[in-house]
C-alpha positions in Angstrom: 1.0 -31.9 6.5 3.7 -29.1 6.9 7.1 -30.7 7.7 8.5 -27.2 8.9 8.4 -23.4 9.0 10.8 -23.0 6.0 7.7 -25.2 3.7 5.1 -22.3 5.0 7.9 -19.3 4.4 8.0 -20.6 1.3 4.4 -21.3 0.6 3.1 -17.5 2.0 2.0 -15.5 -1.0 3.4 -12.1 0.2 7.5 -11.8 -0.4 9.6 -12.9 2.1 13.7 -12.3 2.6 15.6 -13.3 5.4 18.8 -11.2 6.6 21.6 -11.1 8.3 22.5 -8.6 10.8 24.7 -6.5 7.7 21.2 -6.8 5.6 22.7 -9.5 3.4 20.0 -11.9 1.6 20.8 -15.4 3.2 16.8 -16.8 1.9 14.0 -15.8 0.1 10.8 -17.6 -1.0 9.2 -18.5 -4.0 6.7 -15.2 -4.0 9.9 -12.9 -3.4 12.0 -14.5 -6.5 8.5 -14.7 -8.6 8.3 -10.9 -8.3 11.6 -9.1 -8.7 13.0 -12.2 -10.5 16.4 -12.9 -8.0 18.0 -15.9 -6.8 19.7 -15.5 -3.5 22.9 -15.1 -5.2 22.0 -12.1 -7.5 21.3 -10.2 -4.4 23.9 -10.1 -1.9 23.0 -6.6 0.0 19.1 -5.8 0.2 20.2 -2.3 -0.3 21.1 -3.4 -3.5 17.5 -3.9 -4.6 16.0 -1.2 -3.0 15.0 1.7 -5.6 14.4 4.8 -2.8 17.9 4.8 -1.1 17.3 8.0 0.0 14.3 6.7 1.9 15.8 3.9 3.4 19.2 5.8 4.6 16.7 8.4 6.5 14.6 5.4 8.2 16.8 2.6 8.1 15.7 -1.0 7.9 15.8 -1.2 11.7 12.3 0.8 11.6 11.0 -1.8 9.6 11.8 -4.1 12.5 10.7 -1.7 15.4 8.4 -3.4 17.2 6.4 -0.1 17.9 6.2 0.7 14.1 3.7 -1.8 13.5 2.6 -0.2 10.2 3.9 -1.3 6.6 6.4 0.8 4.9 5.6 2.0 0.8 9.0 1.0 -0.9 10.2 0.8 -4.3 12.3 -2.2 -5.1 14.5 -3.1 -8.3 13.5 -6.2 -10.1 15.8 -8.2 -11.7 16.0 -6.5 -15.8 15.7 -2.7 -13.6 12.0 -2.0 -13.2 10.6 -0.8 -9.9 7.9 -2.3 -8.1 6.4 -0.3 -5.4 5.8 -2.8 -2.4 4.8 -2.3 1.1 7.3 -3.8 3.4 7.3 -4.9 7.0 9.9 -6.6 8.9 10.7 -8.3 12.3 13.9 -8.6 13.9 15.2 -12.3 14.4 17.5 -13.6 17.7 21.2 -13.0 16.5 20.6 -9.5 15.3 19.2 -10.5 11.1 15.7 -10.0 10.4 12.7 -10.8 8.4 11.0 -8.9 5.8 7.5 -9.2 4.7 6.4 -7.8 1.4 3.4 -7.4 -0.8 3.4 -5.9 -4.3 1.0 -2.9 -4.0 -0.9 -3.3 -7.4 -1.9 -6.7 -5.5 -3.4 -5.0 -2.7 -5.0 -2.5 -5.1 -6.3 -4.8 -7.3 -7.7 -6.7 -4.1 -9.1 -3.5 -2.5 -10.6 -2.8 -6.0 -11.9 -6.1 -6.2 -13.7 -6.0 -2.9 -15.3 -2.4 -3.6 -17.0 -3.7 -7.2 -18.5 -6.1 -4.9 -19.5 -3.8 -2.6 -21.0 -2.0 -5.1 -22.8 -5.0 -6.6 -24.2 -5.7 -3.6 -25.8 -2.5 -3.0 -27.1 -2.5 -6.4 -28.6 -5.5 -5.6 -29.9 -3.9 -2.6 -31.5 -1.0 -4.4 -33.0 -3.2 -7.0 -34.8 -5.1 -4.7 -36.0 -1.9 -2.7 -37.6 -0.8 -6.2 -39.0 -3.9 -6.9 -40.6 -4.5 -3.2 -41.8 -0.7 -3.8 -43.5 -1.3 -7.2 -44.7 -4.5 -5.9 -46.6 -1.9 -3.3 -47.5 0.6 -5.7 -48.9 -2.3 -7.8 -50.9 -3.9 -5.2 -52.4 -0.3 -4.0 -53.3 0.4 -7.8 -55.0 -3.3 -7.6 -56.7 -2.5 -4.8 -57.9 1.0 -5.5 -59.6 -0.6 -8.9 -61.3 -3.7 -6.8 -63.3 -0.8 -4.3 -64.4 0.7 -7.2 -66.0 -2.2 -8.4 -67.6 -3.2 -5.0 -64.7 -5.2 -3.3 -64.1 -4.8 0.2 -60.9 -6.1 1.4 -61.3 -8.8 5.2 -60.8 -7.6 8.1 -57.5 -8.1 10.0 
């Protein structure tokens, strides 16, 4: 059983960091240090991770946390070692003036989209086979019955 919200935070698959009202990293979960490779301590500032300052000075983290912006934001952040990971981030503003942010790694939702269209395409394969077997299947019993009238075969009446 869950003994808090902190054990599901830190269970959730998607990244999560916690900040204070000057966007200083005070917690983060196991999914958020598993991808960019950060203890709370390495981070300090979240601006310090982020990879498109420019894009962040022009919206500001506050959009992340309007409440009528309820879309993810596509930003790149710094792992720990300097490559970028492009992750689509979403926040929501906490009492006190810190916030929450929510992210995803985008190859993840890719690969997840990607993974859901091959099966989509599986099934309609499946589909179309068994169209073109139920339409030999026809063919077959037409040619079947085509040859049995020749020889004298009169099919009952329905």
């Amino acid at each position: 059983m869950v003994k808090n919200s902190s054990e599901i935070l830190t269970k959730l698959p998607s990244g999560i960091f916690v900040l204070d009202k000057e966007e200083t990293v005070l917690w983060q979960n196991e999914a958020a240090a598993m991808l960019l490779g950060y203890s709370v301590s390495d981070i300090g500032s979240f601006r310090t991770i982020v990879a498109d300052l420019d894009l962040l000075h022009v919206i500001g983290v506050g959009s992340l946390v309007d409440p009528s912006n309820e879309r993810f934001c596509n930003v790149m952040l710094k792992k720990n070692g300097g490559e970028e990971v492009s992750v689509l981030l979403m926040g929501a503003e906490l009492d006190g003036g810190g916030m929450v942010l929510s992210f995803r790694d985008i190859n993840f939702v890719h690969t997840a989209l990607d993974d859901s269209s091959r099966l989509a395409v599986l099934e309609k394969q499946k589909f179309d086979d068994l169209a073109d077997v139920e339409a030999n299947l026809r063919k077959d019993i037409e040619t079947r019955e085509k040859q049995a009238r020749k020889r004298g075969w009169v099919p009952p009446s329905s």
